[in-house]
C-alpha positions as CSV (number, residue, x, y, z in Angstrom):
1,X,8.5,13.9,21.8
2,X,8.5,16.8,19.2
3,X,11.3,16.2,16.3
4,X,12.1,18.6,14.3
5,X,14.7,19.5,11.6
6,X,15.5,23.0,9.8
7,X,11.7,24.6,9.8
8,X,10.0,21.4,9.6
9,X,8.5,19.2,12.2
10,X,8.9,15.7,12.0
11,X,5.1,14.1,12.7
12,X,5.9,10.5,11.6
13,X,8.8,8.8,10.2
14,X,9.1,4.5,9.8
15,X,11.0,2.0,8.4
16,X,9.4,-0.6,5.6
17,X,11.1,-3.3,4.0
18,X,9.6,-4.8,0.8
19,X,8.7,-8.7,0.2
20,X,11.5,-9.1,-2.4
21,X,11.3,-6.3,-4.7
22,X,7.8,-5.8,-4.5
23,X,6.7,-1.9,-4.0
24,X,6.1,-0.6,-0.7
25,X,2.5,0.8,-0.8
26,X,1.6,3.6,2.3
27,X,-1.8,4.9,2.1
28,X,-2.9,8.2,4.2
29,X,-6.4,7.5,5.3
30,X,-6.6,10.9,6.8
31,X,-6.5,14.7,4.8
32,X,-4.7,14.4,2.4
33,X,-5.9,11.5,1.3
34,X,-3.0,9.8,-0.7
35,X,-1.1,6.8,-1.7
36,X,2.4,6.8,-2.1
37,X,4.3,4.1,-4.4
38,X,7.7,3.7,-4.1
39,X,9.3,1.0,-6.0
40,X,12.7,0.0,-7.6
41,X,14.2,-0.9,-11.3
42,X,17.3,-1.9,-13.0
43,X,17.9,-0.1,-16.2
44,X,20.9,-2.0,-17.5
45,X,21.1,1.2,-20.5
46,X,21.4,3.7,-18.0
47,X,24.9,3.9,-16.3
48,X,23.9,6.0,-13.3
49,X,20.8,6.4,-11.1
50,X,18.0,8.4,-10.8
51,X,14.7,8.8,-9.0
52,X,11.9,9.4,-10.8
53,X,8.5,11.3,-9.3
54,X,5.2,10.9,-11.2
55,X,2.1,13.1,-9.9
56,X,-0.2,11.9,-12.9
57,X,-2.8,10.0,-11.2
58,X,-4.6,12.5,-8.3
59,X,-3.9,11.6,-5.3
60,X,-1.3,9.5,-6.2
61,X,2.8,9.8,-5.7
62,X,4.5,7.3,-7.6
63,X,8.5,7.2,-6.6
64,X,10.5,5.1,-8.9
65,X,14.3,4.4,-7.9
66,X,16.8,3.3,-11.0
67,X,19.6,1.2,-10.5
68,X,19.6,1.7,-6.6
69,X,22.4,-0.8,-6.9
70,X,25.2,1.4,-8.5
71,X,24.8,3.4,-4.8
72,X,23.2,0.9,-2.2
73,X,21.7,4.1,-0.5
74,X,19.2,6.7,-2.5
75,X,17.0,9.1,-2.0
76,X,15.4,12.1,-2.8
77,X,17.7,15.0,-2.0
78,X,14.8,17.7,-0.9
79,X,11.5,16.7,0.7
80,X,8.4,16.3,-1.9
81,X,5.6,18.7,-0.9
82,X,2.4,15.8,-0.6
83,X,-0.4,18.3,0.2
84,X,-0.9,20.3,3.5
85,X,-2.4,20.2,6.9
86,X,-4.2,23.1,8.5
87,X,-2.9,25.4,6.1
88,X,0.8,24.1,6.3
89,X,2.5,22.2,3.7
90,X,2.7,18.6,4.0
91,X,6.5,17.0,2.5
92,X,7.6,13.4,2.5
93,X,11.4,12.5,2.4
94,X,12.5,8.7,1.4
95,X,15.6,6.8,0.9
96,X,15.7,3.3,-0.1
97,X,18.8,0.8,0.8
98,X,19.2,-2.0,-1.4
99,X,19.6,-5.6,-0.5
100,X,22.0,-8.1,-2.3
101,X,21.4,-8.2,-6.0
102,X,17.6,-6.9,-6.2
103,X,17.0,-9.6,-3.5
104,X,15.2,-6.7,-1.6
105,X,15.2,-3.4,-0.4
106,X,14.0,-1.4,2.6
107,X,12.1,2.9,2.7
108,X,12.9,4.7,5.3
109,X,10.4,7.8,4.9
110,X,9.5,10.9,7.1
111,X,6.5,12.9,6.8
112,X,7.4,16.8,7.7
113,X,5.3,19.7,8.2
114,X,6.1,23.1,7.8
115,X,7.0,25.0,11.5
């Protein structure tokens, strides 16, 4: 099955749910390597939502979601370019959907590569 969407081709997309509201951790074994964070947090100070990116640590994408229970459904609104494969750029795309009041929460995540 080939899946694709505008002028990227889908090569894997999944479903995780955390343990709680523990982060979801995937780690590419394969080029790139990288490990992708994605957790949530309440900021009681902030009265909307954001998602936050941090590319600080090599390797490393850290995806923080704020107050993903103002919406129930977030995610990023472009994909994030990762890295590339065979000269072609490598994006992720993520949404999280919260469960009951921080109980838990749930990624659904692509990984796209240019066409």
């Amino acid at each position: 099955m080939k899946i694709t969407t505008g002028n990227f081709e889908v090569i894997y997309s999944s479903w995780a749910p955390s343990f709680r509201v523990n982060d979801v951790v995937l780690s590419l074994a394969e080029e790139p390597e990288i490990t992708i964070r994605i957790g949530i947090k309440r900021e009681d100070t902030l009265e909307g939502t954001d998602i936050q990116l941090d590319f600080s640590k090599a390797k490393h994408l850290g995806i923080t979601v704020v107050n993903p229970h103002k919406l129930s459904h977030m995610g990023v609104p472009d994909p994030v370019e990762i890295g590339a494969i065979r000269g072609k750029k490598l994006l992720f795309s993520v949404r999280v959907d919260m469960f009951g009041n921080y109980t838990s929460f749930a990624v659904t995540y692509a990984f796209l590569l240019e066409a």
